[in-house]
N, C-alpha and C positions, 0 to 999 in steps of 0.2 A: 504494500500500500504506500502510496507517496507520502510524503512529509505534506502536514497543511499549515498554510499561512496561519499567524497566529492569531487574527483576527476570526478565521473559522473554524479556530479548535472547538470552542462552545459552541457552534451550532451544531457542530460535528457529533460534540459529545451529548445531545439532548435528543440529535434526529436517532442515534445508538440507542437510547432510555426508553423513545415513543415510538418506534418504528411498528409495533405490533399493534399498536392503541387504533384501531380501527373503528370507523363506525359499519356493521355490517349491515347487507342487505338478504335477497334471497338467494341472488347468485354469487355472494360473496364481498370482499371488501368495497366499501364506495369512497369511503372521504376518511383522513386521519382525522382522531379526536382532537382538536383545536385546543380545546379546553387543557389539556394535559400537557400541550406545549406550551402554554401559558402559563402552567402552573410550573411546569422547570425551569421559564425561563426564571419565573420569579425567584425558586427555589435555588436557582445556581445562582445570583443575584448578576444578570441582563442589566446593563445600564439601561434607563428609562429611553435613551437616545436611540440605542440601539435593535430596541425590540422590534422594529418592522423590517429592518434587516435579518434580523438573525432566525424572524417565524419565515419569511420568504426563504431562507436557506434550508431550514426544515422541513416545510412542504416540498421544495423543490427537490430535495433530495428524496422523500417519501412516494412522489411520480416517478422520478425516475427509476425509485425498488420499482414499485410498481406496473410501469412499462417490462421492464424485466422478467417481472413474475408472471406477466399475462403472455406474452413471447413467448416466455417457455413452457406454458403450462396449452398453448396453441399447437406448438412445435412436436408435444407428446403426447396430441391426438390423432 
């Protein structure tokens, strides 16, 4: 794994904590819980500056599993 800037170690290390926090549907995951990124960010103390930054690295990191996981779960039908 690369080395990350140090500015996106904390989102790094929150998108790692929520990754599974899904909200589900009937055919499986739709949206990460929001709420629970909000609450680490809080919980890891997110400069107040920083929070629209750091929840966009986290969702964006959470599609892109996601792209991932549906690829390959397409690819092994």
């Amino acid at each position: 794994m690369p080395e990350l800037f140090p500015e996106n170690s904390l989102p790094a290390k929150i998108f790692f904590i929520v990754k599974n926090q899904h909200i589900m549907g009937f055919g499986g995951p739709v949206d990460l819980q929001h709420e629970v990124v909000f609450r680490w960010m809080k919980t890891l103390s997110v400069p107040e500056e920083d929070f629209e930054r750091c929840f966009e690295l986290v969702n964006r990191a959470y599609w892109s599993m996601r792209k991932t996981m549906k690829e390959e779960s397409d690819s092994n039908k």
